[in-house]
N, C-alpha and C positions, 0 to 999 in steps of 0.2 A: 628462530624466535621472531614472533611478528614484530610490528614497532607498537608499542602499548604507551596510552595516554591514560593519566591520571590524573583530575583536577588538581589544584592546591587548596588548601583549606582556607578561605577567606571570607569569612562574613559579609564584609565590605565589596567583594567583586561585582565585575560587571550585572546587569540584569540580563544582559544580552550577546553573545556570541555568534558572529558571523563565520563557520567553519567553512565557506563555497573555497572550493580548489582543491582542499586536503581530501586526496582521495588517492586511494592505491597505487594508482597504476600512473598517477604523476611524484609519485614521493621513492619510488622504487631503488633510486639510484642515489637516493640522497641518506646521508649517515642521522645520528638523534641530532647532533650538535648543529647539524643546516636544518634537521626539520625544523627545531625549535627556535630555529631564528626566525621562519618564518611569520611575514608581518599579517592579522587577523584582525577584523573589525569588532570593537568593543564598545556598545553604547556609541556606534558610528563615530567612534576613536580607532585606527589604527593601536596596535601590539602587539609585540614579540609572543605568539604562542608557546616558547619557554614560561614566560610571565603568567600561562595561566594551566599551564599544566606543567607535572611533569612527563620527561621524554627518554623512553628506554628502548632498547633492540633496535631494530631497522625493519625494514620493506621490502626487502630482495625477495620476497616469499609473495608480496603484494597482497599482505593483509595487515589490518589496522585494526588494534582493538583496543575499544574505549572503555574504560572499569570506573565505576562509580555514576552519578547522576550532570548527564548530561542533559536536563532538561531545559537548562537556558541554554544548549547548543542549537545552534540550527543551521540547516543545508550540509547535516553530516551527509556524505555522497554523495551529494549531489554532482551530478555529471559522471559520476563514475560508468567508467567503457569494459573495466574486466578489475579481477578480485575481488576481497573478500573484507568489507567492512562488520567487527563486531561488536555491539554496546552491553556493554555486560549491565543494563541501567536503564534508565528512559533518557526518549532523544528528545528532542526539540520538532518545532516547526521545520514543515520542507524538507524532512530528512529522503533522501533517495530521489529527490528532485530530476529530472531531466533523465535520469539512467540509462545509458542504451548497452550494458550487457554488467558482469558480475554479480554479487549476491551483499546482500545488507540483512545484517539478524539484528534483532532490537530483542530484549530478552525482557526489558519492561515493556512501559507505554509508548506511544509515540504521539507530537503535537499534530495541528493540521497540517493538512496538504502532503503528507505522505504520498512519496511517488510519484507526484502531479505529473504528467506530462512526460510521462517514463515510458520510452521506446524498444529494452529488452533488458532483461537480469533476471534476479530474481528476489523479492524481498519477503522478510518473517517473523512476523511481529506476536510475543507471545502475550504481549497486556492488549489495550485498548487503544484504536486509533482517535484523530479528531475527526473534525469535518473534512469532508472533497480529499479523502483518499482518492488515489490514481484517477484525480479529477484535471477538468480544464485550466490550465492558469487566468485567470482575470486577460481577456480581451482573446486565447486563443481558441478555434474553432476547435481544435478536438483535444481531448485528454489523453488518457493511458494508449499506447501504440502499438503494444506490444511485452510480452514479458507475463511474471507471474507475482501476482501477490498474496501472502497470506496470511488472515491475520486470526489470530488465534482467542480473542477477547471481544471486544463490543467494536462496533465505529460509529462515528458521527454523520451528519447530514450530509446528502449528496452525492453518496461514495458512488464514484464511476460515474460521474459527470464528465457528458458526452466522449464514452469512452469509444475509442475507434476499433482497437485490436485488443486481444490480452485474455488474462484470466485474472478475477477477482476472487476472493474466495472469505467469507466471514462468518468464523462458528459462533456469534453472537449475537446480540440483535443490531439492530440497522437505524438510525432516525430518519425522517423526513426523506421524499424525494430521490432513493439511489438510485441507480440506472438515469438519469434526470438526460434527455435529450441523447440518449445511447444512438451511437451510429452502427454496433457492431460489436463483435466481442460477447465475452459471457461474464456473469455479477450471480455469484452463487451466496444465498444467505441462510444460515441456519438458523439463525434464533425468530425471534418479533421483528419483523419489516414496518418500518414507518411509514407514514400515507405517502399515496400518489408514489408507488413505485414505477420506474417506466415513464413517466409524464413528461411526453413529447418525444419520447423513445422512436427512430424510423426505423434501424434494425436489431439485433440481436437477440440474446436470452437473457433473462431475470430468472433464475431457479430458488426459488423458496422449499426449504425442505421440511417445514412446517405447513400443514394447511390451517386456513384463515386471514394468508393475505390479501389485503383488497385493493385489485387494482382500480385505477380510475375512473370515472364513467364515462369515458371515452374506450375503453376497451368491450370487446367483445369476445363472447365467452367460445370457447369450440369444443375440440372433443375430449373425451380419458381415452389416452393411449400410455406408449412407455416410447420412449425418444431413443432411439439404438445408440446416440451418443451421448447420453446419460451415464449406466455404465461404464463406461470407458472414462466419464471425465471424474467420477466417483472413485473409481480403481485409481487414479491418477491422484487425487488430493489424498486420499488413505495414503499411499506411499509417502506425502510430504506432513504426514501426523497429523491429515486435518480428520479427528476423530468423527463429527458426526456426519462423515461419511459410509460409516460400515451400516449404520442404521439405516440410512437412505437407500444405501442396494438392496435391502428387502421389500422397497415399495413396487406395488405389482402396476397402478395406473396412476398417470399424471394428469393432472383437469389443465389445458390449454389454454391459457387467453391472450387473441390479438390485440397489437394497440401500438401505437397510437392510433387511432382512427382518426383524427386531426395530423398527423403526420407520416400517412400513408398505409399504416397499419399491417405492417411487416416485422414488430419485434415481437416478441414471446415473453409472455410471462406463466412459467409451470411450477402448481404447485401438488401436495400430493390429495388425489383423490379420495374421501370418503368413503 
């Protein structure tokens, strides 16, 4: 049995929940009665996490699963190294923050900053992210590092800000800016891409699997080909349920365009050919 958190019913609670720490693979050894004692920042008030949920099963399995509306929680996972955090709800801000291995499912929404700065796991979001998914944290040079993310609904601005390594993956649409200063890495979008994709991009791929997105005027247009690693990274999100991928494998040519051309003009942006 995992160790399962359920809010308490309080009208009156905090607006804010700092969950940093609670995460699998440090709660492992601990019974409900010490997880719950465990002290949680509340409206930047320390509190007994008993006091705001209740606290059943254990960890020894190194899974943690959250049932109900966790949306004033935030930095659910964050830092988690291995297991398996699960939100049966929506999470909060910063959820899967820092990540460098196990898997985080969100089965709602998630706030901003999903994954920021997440260096391996895997995370699976079936609603809608915010803004700067698996993006940079405020002052650091690169973002996502590695790992997989996938999100199953819409995201907000800047997703995969300046992503270094990883897989991005979004069956929805996109706002403003994704791929924004990309060092590397691949940012796959299915739905409506927002302006200036790529913008300030030096390496990687942008895959829109819609045609009509419009890169920057700094990009430069090149050839219709099919990218031999397309397939393969297609056959790869099908197996993790990212549906509009089956459609995608029937595209015969990809229109290529370089860019940045202000920042050296070695990232990719492909979408499907006409």
């Amino acid at each position: 049995m995992p160790l399962v958190l359920v809010p308490r019913t309080d009208a009156s609670g905090p607006l804010s929940i700092d969950a940093s720490g609670l995460a699998p693979d440090r709660v492992a050894s601990m019974t409900a009665e010490a997880v719950a004692r465990l002290p949680l920042l509340t409206d930047c008030r320390p509190c007994p996490l008993g006091d705001l949920f209740q606290v059943s099963g254990h960890a020894s399995d190194r899974v943690i699963e959250c049932r109900g509306d966790f949306s004033r929680v935030h930095f659910l996972a964050a830092g988690m190294q291995s297991g398996t955090v699960r939100v049966r709800g929506d999470a909060g801000r910063h959820a899967g923050e820092g990540m460098t291995g196990g898997r985080l499912e969100i089965a709602g929404s998630a706030g901003d900053w999903l994954a920021a700065d997440m260096t391996g796991g895997e995370v699976m979001v079936s609603g809608n992210v915010g803004d700067n998914v698996a993006a940079a944290l405020p002052g650091s040079p690169m973002g996502m590092r590695g790992g997989v993310v996938v999100v199953h609904g819409s995201a907000g601005a800047l997703a995969g800000s300046r992503l270094r390594r990883g897989l991005i993956a979004i069956a929805g649409h996109c706002d403003a800016a994704p791929g924004f200063e990309m060092l590397a890495g691949t940012l796959v979008v299915a739905g409506r891409v927002g302006r200036d994709p790529g913008l300030g991009m030096r390496r990687g791929s942008i895959v829109s699997l819609t045609h009509g997105s419009s890169p920057p005027a700094t990009f430069t247009r090149g050839a219709a080909w099919r990218p031999s690693f397309l397939p393969l990274l297609l056959t790869r999100l099908g197996e993790r349920g990212f549906r509009p991928a089956a459609a995608a494998l029937r595209v015969t040519a990809w229109r290529q365009w370089h860019g940045d051309g202000l920042a050296g003009g070695r990232g990719e942006l492909l979408q499907p050919d006409p």
